[in-house]
C-alpha positions in Angstrom: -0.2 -10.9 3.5 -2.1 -11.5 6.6 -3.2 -15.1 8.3 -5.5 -15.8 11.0 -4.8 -17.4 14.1 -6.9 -20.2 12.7 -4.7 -20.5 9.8 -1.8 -19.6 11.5 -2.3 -23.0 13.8 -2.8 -24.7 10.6 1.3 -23.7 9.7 0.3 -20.8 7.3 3.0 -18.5 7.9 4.2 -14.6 7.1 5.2 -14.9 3.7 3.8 -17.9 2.8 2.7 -17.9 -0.7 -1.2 -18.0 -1.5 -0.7 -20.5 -3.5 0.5 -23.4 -1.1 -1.9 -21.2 1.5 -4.9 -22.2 -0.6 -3.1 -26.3 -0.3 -2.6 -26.4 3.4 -6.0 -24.9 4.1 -10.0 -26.5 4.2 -10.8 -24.6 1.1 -14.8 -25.1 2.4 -13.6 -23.0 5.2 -11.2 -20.5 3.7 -11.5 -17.0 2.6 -9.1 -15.4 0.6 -9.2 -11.6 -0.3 -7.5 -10.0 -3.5 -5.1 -7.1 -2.6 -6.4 -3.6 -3.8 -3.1 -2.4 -4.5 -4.3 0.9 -6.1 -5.7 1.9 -2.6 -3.1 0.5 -0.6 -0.4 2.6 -2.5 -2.1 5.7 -1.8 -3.1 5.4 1.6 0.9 4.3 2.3 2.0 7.7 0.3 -0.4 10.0 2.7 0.9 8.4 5.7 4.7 8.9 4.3 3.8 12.5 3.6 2.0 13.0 6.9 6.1 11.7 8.6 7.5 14.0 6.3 5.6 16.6 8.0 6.6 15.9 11.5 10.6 14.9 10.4 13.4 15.6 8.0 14.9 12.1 9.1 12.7 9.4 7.7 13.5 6.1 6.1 11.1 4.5 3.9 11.5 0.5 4.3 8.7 -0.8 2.7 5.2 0.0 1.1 4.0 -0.1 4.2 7.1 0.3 7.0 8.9 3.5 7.6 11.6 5.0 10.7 11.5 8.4 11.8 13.3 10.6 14.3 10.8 12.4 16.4 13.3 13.5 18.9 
């Protein structure tokens, strides 16, 4: 999901899969981090609801990505 700029200079990318992530990287110097999907899901629902709160007009995009009219 996320790189660092150290990988990033390295060519890991957004979206690059872990798997060729874990190839292009020194793997004595790389860290890798399962997701905690469980939290991340509810943590994205209470800030959906907290949008919900403040507009009518919101757009859920993603898991984690959402417009909103404040206007």
């Amino acid at each position: 999901m996320a790189a660092s700029y150290n990988a990033k200079y390295l060519g890991v990318k957004t979206g690059t899969p872990i798997w060729e992530a874990r190839r292009m990287l020194p793997k004595e110097k790389s860290y890798f981090f399962p997701p905690d999907i469980p939290y991340y899901s509810s943590i994205s629902e209470k800030l959906m609801n907290i949008l919900r709160y403040y507009s009518e007009a919101i757009e859920v995009f993603s898991i984690d990505e959402a417009f909103c009219c404040v206007s």
